[in-house]
C-alpha positions as CSV (number, residue, x, y, z in Angstrom):
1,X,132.3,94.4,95.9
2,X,134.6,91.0,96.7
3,X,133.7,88.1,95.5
4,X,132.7,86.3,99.1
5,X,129.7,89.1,98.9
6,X,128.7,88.3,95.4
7,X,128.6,85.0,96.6
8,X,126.4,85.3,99.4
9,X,124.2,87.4,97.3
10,X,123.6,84.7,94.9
11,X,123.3,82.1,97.7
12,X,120.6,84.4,98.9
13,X,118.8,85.2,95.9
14,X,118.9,81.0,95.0
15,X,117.2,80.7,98.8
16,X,114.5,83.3,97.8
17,X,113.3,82.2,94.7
18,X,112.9,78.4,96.3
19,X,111.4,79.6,99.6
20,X,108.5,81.8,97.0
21,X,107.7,78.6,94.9
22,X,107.3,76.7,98.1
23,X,104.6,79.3,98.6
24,X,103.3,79.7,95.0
25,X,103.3,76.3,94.0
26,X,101.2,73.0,95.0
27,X,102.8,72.7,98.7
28,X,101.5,70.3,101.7
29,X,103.1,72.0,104.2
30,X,100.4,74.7,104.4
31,X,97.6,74.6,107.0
32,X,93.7,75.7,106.0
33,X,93.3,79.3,105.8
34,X,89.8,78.9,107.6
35,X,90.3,80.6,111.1
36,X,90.6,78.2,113.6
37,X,91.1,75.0,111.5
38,X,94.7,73.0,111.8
39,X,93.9,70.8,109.3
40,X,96.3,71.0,105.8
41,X,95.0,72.3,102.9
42,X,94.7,71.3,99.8
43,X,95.0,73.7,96.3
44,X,92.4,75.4,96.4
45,X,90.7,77.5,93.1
46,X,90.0,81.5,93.6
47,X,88.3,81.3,90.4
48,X,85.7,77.5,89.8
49,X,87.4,75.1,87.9
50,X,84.1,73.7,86.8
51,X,81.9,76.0,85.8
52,X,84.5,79.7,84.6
53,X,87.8,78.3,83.7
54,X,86.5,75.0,82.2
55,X,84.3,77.6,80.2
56,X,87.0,79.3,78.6
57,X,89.2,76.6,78.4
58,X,90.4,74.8,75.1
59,X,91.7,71.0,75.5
60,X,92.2,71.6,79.8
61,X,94.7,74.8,79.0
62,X,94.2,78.6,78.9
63,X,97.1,81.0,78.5
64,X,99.2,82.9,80.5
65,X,102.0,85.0,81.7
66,X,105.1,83.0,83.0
67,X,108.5,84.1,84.7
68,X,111.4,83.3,82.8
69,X,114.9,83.6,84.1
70,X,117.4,84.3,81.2
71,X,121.1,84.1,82.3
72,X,120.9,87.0,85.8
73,X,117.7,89.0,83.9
74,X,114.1,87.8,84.4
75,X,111.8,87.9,81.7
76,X,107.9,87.4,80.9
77,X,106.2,84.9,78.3
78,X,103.4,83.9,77.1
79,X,103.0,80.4,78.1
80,X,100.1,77.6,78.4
81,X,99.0,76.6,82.3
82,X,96.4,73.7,83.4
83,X,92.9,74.8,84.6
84,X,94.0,72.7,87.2
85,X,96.4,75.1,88.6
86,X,95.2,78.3,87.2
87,X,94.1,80.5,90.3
88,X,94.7,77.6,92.6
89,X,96.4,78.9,95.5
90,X,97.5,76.9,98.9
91,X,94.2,78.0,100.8
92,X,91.5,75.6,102.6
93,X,91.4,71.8,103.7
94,X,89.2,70.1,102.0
95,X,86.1,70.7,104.3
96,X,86.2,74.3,104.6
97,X,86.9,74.2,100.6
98,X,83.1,72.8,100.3
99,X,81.8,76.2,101.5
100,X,82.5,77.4,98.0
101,X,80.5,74.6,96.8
102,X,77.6,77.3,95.1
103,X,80.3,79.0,93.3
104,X,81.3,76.0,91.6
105,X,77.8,74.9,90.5
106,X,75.6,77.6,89.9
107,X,76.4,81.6,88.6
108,X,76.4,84.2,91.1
109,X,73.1,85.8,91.4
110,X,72.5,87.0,95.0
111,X,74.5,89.5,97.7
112,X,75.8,86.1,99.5
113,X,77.6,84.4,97.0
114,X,79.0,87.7,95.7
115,X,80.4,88.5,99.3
116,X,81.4,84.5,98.8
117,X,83.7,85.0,96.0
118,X,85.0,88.4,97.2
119,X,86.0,86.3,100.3
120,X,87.6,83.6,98.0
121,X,89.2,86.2,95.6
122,X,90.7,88.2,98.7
123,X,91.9,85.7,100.9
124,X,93.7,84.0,97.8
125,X,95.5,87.0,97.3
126,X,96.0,88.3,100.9
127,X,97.3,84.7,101.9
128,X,99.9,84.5,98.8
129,X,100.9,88.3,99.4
130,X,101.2,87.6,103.0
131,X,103.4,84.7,102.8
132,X,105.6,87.2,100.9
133,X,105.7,89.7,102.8
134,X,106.9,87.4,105.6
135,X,109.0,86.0,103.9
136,X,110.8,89.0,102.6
137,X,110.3,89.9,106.9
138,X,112.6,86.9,107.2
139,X,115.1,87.5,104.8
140,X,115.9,91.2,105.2
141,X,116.3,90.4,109.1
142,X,118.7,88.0,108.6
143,X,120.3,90.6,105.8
144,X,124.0,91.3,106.5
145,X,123.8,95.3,106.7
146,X,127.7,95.7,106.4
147,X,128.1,93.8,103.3
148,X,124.5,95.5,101.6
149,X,126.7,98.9,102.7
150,X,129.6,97.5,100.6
151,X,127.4,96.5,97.4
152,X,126.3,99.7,97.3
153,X,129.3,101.9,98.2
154,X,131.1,101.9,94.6
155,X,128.0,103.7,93.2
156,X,127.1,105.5,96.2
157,X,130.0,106.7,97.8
158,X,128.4,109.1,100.7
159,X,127.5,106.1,102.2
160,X,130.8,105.4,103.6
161,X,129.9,108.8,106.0
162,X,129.1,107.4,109.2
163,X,125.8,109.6,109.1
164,X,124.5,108.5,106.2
165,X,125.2,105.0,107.3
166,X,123.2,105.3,110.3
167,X,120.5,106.8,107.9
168,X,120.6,104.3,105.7
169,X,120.5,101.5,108.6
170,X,117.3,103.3,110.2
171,X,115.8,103.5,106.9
172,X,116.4,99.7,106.3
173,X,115.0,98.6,110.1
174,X,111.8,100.5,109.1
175,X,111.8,98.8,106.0
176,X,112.1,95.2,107.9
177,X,109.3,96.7,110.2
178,X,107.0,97.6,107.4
179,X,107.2,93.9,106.2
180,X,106.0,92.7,109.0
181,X,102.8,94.8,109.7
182,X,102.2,94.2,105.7
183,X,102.3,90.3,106.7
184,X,99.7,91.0,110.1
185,X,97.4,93.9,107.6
186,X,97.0,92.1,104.6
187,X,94.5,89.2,106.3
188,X,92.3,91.4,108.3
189,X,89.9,92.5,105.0
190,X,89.6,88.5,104.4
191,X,88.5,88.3,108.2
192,X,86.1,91.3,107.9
193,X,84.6,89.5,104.8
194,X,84.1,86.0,106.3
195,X,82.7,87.5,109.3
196,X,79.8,89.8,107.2
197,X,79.0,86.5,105.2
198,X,77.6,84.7,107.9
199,X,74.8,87.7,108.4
200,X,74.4,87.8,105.0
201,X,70.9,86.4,103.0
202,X,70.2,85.7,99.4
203,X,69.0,88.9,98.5
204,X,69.1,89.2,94.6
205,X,71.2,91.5,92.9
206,X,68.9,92.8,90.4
207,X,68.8,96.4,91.9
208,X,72.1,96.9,92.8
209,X,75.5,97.5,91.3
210,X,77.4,98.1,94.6
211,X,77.5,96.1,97.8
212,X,78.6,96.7,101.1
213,X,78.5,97.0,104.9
214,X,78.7,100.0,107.3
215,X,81.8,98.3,108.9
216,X,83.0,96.6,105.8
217,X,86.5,98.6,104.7
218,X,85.6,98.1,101.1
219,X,83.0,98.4,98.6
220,X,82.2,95.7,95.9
221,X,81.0,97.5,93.0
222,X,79.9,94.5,90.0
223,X,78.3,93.7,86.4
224,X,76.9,91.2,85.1
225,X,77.7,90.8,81.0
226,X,75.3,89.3,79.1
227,X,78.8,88.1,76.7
228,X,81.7,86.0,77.9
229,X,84.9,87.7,78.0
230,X,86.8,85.0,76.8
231,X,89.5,85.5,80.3
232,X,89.8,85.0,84.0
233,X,91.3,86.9,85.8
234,X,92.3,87.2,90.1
235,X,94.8,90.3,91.0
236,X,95.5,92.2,94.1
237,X,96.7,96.0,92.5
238,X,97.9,98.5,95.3
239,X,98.5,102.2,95.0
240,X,99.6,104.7,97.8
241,X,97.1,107.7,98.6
242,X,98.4,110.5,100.7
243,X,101.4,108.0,102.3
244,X,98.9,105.5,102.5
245,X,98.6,101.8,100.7
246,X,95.4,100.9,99.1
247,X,95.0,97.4,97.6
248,X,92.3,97.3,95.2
249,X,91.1,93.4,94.3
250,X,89.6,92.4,90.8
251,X,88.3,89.3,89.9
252,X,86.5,88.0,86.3
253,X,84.4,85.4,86.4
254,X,83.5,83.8,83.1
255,X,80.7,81.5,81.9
256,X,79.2,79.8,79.4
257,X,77.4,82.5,78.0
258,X,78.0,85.5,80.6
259,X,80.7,87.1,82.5
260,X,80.8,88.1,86.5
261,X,83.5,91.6,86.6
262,X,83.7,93.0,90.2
263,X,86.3,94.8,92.4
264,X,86.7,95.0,95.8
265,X,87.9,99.0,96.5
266,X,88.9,100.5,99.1
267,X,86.5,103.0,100.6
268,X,89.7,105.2,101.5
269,X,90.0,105.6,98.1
270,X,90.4,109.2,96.5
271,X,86.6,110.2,95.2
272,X,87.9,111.1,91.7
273,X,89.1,107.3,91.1
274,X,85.7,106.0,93.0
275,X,84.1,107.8,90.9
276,X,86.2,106.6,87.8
277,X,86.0,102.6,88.9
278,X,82.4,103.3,89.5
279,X,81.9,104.7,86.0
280,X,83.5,101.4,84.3
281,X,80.8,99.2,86.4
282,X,78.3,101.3,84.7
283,X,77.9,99.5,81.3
284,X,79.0,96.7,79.7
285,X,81.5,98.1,77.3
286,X,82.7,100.1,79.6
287,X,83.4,96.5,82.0
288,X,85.5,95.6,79.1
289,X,87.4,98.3,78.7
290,X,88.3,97.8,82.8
291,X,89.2,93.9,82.3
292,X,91.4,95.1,79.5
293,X,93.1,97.5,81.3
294,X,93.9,95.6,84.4
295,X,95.2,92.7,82.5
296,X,98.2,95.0,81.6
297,X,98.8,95.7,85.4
298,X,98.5,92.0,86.2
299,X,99.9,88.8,85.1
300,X,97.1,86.9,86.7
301,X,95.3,86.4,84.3
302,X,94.0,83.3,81.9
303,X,92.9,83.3,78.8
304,X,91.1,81.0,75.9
305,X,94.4,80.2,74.1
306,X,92.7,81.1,70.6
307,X,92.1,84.3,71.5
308,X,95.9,85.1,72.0
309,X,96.9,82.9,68.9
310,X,94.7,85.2,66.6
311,X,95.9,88.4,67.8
312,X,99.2,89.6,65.4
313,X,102.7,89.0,66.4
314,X,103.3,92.9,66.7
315,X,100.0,93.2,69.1
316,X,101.4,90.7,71.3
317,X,104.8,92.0,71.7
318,X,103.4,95.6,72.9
319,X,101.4,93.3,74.9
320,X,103.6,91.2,76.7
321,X,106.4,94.1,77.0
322,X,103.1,96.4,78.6
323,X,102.7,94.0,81.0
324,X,106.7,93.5,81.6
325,X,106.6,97.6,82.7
326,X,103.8,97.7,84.9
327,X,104.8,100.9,86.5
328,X,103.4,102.0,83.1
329,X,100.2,101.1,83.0
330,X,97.1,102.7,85.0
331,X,94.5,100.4,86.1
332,X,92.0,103.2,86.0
333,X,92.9,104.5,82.7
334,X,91.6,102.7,79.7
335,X,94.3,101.3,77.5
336,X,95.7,102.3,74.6
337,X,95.3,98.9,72.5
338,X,92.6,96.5,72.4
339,X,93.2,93.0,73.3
340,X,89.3,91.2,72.4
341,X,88.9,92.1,69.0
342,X,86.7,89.1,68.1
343,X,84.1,89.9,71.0
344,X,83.8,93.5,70.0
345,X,83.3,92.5,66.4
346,X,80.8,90.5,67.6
347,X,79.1,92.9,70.3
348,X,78.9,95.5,67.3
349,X,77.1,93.0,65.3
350,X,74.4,92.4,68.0
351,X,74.6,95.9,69.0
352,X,75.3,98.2,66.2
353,X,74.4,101.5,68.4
354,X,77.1,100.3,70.3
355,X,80.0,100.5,67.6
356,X,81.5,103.8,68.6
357,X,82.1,103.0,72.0
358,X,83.5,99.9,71.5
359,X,86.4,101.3,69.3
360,X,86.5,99.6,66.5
361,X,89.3,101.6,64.6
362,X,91.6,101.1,67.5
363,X,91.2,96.9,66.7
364,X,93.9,97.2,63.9
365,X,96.4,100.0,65.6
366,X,99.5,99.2,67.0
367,X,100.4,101.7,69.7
368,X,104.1,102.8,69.1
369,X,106.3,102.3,72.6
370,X,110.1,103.1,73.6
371,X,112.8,100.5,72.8
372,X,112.5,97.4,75.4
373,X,116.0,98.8,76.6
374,X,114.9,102.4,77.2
375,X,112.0,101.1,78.8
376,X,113.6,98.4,81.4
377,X,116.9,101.1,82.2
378,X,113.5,103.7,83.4
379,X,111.4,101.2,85.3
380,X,114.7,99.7,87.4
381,X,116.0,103.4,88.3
382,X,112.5,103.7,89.3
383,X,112.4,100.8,91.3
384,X,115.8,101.5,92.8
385,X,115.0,105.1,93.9
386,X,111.7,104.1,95.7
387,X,112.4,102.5,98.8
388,X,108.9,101.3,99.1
389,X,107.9,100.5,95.3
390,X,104.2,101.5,94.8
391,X,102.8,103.9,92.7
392,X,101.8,107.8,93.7
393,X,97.7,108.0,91.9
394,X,98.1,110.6,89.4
């Protein structure tokens, strides 16, 4: 590889990474998400300010994961972010903003402000994701194919055969393509959403622990917790199923003395993992297990900054390098380390039939991983071998 492509690879990566803060961070150049509107938006909160992340909150903060770049390797931290920004995403102007104006004063407690913060939880990811996705459009279209060929042909060298060129190039056009429909797809469920909201009324949600419509492409499975889990938490998760991608949506909703957990889930989903996400819904413990689980799968997630002080150094280091190798980690599969040892103490002592199944003996055990190395060689030939990188459901 000459040093004029190394160059231009750096050039491009530098272009990348300022082009995805310019859609990540506060940013006025963004109009309101609201169909229709042409207004600008402001930063708008998937998660209330007021009355969840102020809950959790200790002196305006809450911990998190952050990016670090160290020399050409990027690397995750712990790290301490405003509730100002956390879950703020460049969504509505500030009049369609108001609509979420329930959600920031009063717990959810009826099927239309559920379907109201599914709607703000979706479109907060589907709008960032999107973004991405045409962003990365952009960028591999204006990709130089010649010189990728030429970074690649030291280690591969059948790629200088002229047929596995013209492999290669088809596979990369379909790539570019697939960017593009992943832009256009990912904001059709927030549209589906907004437009079931209008019909909906405030029918309590007392007898249910799944909503939906007969059109709706996604069921919203929920629980109430009668504890606060001491986190929020927004994520967009995808898997593929039979060749096709699923995104699965979680949001945690904390208050003063309760939690909100609920998914959004595709109905395409397999029945053995409907059945699975169902079964965590089904008790409380069992929520908590789920939260746990899909913190390790997602950095998007913010937490009381006491609770991550008081775990031990070694628990946060199997922690944090967890939720470095995501490919990992199952959503759907309870993990093997607990993260809210406080809470359960506490549960148990409300709730002593509960003890067993909120494992206890697990609080003080340290799961034994790979060496950091070991794991970051596996999970980079991974991501290098898969030229779309999502993960098969086991």
């Amino acid at each position: 590889m000459n040093i004029d492509t190394i160059k231009s690879m750096a050039d491009r990566t530098n272009r990348h990474e300022r082009a995805l803060k310019a859609i990540l961070k506060r940013n006025k150049k963004w109009g309101c998400l609201y169909p229709g509107c042409n207004r600008k938006s402001i930063f708008s909160h998937a998660i209330s300010k007021s009355i969840s992340l102020a809950a959790i909150a200790e002196e305006g903060h809450l911990s998190t994961i952050r990016s670090l770049r160290k020399e050409d390797v990027k690397m995750l931290q712990f790290g301490s972010i405003s509730v100002h920004d956390a879950t703020a995403f460049n969504g509505f102007c500030e009049a369609h903003d108001a609509m979420f104006l329930t959600l920031d004063t009063k717990e959810i407690s009826d099927a239309k402000s559920l379907f109201l913060q599914a709607y703000r939880s979706v479109i907060s990811e589907c709008a960032n994701e999107s973004r991405i996705a045409a962003l990365r459009h952009e960028n591999f279209k204006q990709m130089d194919i010649a010189s990728m060929l030429d970074m690649h042909v030291e280690e591969y060298p059948w790629l200088e055969e002229e047929r596995f060129k013209a492999l290669f190039i088809i596979e990369y056009l379909k790539m570019v393509e697939a960017e593009k429909r992943r832009a256009s797809e990912l904001m059709q469920l927030p549209g589906q959403l907004l437009e079931k909201l209008v019909l909906l009324e405030e029918v309590p949600l007392d007898d249910f622990s799944v909503v939906s419509t007969e059109q709706l492409s996604h069921y919203i499975p929920f629980r109430r917790l009668n504890f606060k889990i001491p986190v929020a938490l927004n994520c967009i998760l995808s898997v593929v199923a039979d060749n096709t991608r699923l995104d699965f949506y979680f949001a945690v909703i904390p208050y003063k003395q309760s939690t909100l957990v609920m998914g959004i889930v595709p109905k395409l989903s397999k029945q053995w993992l409907l059945d699975r996400l169902m079964q965590s819904f089904s008790c409380d413990i069992a929520a908590l297990n789920l939260v746990e689980s899909i913190m390790v799968c997602s950095n998007e997630w913010y937490m009381t900054p006491s609770v991550l002080a008081e775990m031990s150094s070694e628990k946060r280091d199997v922690f944090l390098h967890d939720s470095t190798f995501i490919n990992e980690q199952r959503f759907y599969e309870d993990y093997d380390m607990t993260l809210f040892d406080s809470l359960r103490r506490a549960i148990s002592q409300q709730y002593p039939d509960c003890e067993a199944q909120l494992k206890l003996d697990m609080i003080d055990v340290i799961p034994q991983r790979e060496s950091y190395q070991v794991r970051h060689k596996r999970m980079i030939d991974k991501l290098l071998s898969e030229s779309v990188k999502l993960r098969d459901v086991d």
